[in-house]
C-alpha positions as CSV (number, residue, x, y, z in Angstrom):
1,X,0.0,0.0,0.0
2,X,2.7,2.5,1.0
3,X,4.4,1.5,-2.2
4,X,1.2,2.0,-4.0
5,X,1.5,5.5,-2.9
6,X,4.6,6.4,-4.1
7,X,6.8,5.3,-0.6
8,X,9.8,3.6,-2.4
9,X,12.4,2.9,0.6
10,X,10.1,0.8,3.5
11,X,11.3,-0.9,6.2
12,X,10.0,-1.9,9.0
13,X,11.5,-3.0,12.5
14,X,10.5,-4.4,15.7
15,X,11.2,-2.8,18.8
16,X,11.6,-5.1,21.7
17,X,12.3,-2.7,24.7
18,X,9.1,-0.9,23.1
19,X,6.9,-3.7,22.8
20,X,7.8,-4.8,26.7
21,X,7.3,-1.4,27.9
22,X,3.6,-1.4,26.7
23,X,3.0,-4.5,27.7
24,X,3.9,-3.9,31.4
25,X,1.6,-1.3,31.3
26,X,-1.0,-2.9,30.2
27,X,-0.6,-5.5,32.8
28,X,0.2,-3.0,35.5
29,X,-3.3,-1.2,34.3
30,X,-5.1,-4.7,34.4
31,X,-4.4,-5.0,38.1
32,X,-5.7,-1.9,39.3
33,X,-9.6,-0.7,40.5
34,X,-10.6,2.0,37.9
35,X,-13.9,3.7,38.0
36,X,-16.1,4.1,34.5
37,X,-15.0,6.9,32.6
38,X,-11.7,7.5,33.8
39,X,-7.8,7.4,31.7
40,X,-7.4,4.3,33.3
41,X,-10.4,2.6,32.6
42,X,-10.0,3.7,29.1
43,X,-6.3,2.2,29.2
44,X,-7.9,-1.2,30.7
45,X,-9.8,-1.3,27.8
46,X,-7.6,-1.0,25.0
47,X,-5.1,-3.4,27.1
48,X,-7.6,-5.9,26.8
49,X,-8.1,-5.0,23.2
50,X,-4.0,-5.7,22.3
51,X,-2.5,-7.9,24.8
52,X,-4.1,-11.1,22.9
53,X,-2.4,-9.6,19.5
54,X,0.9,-8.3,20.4
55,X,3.9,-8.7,18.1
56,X,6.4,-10.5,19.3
57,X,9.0,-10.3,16.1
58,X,11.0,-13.3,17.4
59,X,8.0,-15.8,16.6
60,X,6.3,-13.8,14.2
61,X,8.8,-13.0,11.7
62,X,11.4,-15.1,13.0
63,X,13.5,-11.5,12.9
64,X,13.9,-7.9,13.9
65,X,13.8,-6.0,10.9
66,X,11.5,-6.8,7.7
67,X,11.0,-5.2,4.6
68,X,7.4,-4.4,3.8
């Protein structure tokens, strides 16, 4: 697609340290009381929205850098 749009040089690379930063705070958020309505009932919410499909590029893509 961003080939499609003219993009000639894509690349894209996992970031590790990234990916188990969010995750820790997605679990951190999990753990905690949070009333309706609030930053960290919103942050609950998309936790339990990615946690079940985040990238982990060592079993994905079997490496760290792929072109696209």
């Amino acid at each position: 697609m961003l080939r499609a749009a003219g993009f000639t040089d894509v690349h894209c690379a996992g970031a590790p340290a990234w990916d188990a930063a969010y995750q820790g705070i997605y679990r951190a958020a999990l753990t905690m009381h949070a009333e309706d309505g609030t930053a960290l009932a919103g942050l609950q919410g998309e936790a339990r929205r990615r946690l079940p499909t985040t990238y982990f590029p060592s079993t994905r893509y079997g490496a760290l850098e792929l072109a696209c």
